[in-house]
Each structure stands twice: as C-alpha cells, then as structure tokens.
DOMARKOL-739906 format. One record per residue (C-alpha): x, y, z; residue number from 1; residue in one letter. Coordinates in nm, 3 decimals. Layout:
// DOMARKOL-739906
<r><X>X</X><Y>Y</Y><Z>Z</Z><num>NUM</num><residuo>A</residuo></r>
...
***
This chain:
// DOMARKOL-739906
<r><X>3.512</X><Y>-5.929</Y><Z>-1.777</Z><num>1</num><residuo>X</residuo></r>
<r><X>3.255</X><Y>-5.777</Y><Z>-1.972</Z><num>2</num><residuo>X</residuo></r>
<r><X>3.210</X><Y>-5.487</Y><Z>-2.213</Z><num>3</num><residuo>X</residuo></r>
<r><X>3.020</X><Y>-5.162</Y><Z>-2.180</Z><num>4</num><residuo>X</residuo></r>
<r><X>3.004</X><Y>-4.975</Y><Z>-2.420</Z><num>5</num><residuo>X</residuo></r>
<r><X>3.291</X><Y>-5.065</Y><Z>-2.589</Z><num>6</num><residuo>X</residuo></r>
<r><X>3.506</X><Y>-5.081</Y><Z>-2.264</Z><num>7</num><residuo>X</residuo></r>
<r><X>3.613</X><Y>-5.360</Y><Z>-2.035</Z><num>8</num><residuo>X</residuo></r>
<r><X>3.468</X><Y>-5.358</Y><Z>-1.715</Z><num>9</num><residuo>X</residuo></r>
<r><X>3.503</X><Y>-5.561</Y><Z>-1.401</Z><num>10</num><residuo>X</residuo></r>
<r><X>3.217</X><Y>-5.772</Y><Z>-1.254</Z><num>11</num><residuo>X</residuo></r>
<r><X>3.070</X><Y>-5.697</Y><Z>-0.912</Z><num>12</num><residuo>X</residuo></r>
<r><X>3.264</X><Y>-5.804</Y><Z>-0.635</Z><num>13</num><residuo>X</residuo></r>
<r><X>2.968</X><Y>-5.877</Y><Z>-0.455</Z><num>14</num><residuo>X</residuo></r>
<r><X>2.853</X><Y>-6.225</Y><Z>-0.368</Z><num>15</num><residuo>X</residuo></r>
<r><X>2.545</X><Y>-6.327</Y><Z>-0.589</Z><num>16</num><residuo>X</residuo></r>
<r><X>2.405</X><Y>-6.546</Y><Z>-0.269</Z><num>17</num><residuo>X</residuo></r>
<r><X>2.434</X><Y>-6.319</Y><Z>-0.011</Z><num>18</num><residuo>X</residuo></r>
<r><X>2.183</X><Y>-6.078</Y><Z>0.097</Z><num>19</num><residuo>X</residuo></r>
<r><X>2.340</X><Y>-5.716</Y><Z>0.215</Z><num>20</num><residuo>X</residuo></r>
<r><X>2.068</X><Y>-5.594</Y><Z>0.362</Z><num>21</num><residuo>X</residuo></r>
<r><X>2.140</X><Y>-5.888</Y><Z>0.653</Z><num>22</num><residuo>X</residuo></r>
<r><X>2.234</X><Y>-5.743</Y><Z>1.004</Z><num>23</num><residuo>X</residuo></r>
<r><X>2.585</X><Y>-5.758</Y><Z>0.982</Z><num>24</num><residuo>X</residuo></r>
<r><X>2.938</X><Y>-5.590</Y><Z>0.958</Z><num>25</num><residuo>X</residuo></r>
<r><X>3.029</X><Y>-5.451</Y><Z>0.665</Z><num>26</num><residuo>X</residuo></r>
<r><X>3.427</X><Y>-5.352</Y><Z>0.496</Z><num>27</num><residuo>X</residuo></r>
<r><X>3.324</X><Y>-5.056</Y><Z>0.239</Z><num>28</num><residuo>X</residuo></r>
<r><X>3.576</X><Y>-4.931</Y><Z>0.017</Z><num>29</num><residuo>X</residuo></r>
<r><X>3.522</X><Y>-4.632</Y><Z>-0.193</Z><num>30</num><residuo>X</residuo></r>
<r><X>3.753</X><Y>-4.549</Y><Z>-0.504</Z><num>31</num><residuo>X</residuo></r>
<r><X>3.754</X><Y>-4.199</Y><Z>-0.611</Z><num>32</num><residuo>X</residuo></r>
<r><X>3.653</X><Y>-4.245</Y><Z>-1.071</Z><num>33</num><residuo>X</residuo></r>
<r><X>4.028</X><Y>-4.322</Y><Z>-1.251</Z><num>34</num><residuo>X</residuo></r>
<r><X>4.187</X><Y>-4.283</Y><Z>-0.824</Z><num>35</num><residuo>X</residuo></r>
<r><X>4.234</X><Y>-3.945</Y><Z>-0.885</Z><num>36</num><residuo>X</residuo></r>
<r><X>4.401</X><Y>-3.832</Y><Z>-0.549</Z><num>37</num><residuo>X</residuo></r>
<r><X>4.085</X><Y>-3.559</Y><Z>-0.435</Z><num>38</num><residuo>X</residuo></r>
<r><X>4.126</X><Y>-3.568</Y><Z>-0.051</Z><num>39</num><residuo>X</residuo></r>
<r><X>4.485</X><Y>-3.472</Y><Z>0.037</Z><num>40</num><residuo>X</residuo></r>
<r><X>4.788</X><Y>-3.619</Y><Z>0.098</Z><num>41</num><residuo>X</residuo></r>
<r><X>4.970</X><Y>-3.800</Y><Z>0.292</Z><num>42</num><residuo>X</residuo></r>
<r><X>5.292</X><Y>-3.617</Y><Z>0.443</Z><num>43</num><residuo>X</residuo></r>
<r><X>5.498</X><Y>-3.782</Y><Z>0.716</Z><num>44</num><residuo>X</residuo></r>
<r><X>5.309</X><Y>-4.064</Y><Z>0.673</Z><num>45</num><residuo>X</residuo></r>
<r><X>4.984</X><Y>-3.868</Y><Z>0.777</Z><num>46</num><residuo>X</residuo></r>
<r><X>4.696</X><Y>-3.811</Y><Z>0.591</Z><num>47</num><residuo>X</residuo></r>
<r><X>4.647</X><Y>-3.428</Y><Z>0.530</Z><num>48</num><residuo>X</residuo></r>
<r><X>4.271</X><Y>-3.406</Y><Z>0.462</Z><num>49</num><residuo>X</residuo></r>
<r><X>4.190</X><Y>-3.120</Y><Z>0.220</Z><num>50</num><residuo>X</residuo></r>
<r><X>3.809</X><Y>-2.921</Y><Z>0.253</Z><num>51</num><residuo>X</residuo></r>
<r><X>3.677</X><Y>-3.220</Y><Z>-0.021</Z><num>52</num><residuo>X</residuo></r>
<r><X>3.795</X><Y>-3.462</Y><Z>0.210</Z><num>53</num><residuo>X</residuo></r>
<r><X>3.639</X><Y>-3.296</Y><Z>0.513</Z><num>54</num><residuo>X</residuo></r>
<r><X>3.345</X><Y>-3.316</Y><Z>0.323</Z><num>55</num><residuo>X</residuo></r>
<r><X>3.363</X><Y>-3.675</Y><Z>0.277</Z><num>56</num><residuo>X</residuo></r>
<r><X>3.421</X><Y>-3.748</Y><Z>0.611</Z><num>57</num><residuo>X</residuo></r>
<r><X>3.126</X><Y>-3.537</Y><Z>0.759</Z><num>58</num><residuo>X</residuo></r>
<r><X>2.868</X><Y>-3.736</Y><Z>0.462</Z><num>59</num><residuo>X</residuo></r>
<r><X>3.006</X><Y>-4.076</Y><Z>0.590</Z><num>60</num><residuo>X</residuo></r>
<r><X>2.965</X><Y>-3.970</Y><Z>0.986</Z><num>61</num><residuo>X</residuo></r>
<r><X>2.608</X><Y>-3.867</Y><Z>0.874</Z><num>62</num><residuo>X</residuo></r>
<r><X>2.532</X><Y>-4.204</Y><Z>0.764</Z><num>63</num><residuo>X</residuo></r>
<r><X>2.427</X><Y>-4.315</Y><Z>1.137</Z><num>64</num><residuo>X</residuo></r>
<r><X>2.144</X><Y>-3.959</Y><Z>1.099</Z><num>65</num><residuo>X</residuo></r>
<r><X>2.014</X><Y>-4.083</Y><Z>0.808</Z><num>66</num><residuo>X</residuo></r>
<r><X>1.963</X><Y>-4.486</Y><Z>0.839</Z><num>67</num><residuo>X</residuo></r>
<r><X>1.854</X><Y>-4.572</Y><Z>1.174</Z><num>68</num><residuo>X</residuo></r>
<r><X>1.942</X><Y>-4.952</Y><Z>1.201</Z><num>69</num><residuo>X</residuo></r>
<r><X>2.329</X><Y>-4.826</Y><Z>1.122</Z><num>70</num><residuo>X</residuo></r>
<r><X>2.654</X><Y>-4.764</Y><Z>1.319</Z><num>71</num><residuo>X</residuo></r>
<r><X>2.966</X><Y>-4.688</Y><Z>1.230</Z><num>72</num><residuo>X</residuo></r>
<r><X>3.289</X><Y>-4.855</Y><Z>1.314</Z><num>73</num><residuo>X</residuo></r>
<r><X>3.675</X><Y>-4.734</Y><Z>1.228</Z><num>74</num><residuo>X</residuo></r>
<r><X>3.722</X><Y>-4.572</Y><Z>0.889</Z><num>75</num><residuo>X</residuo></r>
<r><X>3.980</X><Y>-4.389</Y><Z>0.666</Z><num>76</num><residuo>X</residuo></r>
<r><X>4.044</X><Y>-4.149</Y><Z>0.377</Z><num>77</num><residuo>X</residuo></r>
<r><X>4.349</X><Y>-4.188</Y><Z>0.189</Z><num>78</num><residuo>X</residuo></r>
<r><X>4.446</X><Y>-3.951</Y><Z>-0.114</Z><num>79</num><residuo>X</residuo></r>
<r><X>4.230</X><Y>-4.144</Y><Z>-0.365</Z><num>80</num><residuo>X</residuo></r>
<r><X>3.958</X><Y>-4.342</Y><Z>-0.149</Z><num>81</num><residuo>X</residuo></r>
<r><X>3.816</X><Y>-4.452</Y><Z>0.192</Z><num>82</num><residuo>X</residuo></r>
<r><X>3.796</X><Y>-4.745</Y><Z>0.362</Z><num>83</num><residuo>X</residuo></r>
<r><X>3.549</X><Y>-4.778</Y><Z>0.651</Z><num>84</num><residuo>X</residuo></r>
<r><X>3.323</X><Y>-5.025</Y><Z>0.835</Z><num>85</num><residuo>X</residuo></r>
<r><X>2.923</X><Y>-4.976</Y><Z>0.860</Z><num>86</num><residuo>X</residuo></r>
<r><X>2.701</X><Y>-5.218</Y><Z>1.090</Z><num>87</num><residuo>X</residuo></r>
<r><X>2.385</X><Y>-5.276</Y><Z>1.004</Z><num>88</num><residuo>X</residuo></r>
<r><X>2.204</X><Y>-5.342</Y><Z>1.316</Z><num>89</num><residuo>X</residuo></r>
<r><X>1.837</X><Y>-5.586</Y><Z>1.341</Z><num>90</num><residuo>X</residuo></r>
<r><X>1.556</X><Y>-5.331</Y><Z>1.459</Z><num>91</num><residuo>X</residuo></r>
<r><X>1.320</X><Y>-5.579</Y><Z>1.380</Z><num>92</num><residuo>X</residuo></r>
<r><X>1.141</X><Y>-5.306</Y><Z>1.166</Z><num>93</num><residuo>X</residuo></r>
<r><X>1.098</X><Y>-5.326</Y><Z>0.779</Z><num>94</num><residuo>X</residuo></r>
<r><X>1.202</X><Y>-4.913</Y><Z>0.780</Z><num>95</num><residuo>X</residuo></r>
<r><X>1.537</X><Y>-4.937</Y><Z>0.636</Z><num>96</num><residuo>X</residuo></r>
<r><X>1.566</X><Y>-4.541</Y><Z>0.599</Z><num>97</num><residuo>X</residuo></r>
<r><X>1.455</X><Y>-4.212</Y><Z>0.828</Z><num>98</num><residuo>X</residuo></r>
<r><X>1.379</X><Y>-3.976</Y><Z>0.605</Z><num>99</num><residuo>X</residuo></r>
<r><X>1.237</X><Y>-3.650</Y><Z>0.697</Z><num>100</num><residuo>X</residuo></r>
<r><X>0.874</X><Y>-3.587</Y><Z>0.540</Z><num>101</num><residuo>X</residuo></r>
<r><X>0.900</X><Y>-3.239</Y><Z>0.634</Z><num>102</num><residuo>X</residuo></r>
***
C-alpha cells in the first residue's frame, strides 16, 4: 500500500499485463466513496431501489447507446454498490466511442 496524501491507499486491482480494451467479458464492481448505502435497501431479502438507484441503473443500461462495440450482461445494485458484467465486443473498427457531434 501506498500513501496519498498522507493516507493509505490500495493499489489497482487491475492486472499490469493485460490490456482492457481486449474484446472480452468483463466483472465490474462499483463501490459507492466510504459504502455509504445510496440506492436502497434490501427488505425481505429484496433490493428496494430508491430514485438514486433508478438513476444508476438507467446510466449503466445506457452504456450499450453510448459505446457501440458494448453489451451488457446480468447486473445488480445493492445498498452500497453494483456489480454487473459489460462485453466488449471486436468491430474491427478503431472507434471505441459514438458520440454525437451534434
């Protein structure tokens, strides 16, 4: 572990030899800062999504609008984070973004 300023911090998890940007399927998991529980609850063990949540949910379903060599695959949003799977697909085109230029 190393310091910023002045606090620990933990390394990447990610592996130094391996190239993300390969066609492949990705686990994503996304911590809300100190897992401060922001989308809901859970309540007979089911996740009660609150209008933050819903928000989240929408932005990660919009992923597949914005990049066109993604899909998405099963995901999740728990009280304090989400878990879901993106696949980065091979178009065989160097355009890793579709971004409106209007």
């Amino acid at each position: 572990m190393t310091k910023y300023q002045n606090k620990y911090r933990i390394e990447s998890t990610r592996l130094n030899e391996c190239d993300y940007s390969n066609p492949w399927w990705y686990f994503v998991t996304i911590n809300t800062k100190a897992h401060i529980e922001y989308f809901g609850i859970i309540e007979k063990e089911m996740m009660i999504l609150n209008e933050l949540a819903k928000v989240v949910e929408k932005c990660w379903l919009d992923i597949e609008k914005h990049f066109i060599n993604t899909e998405l695959d099963y995901y999740m949003i728990l009280p304090n984070h989400i878990h879901g799977i993106i696949i980065l697909n091979d178009t065989g085109r160097d355009v890793a973004c579709n971004v409106s230029t209007e």
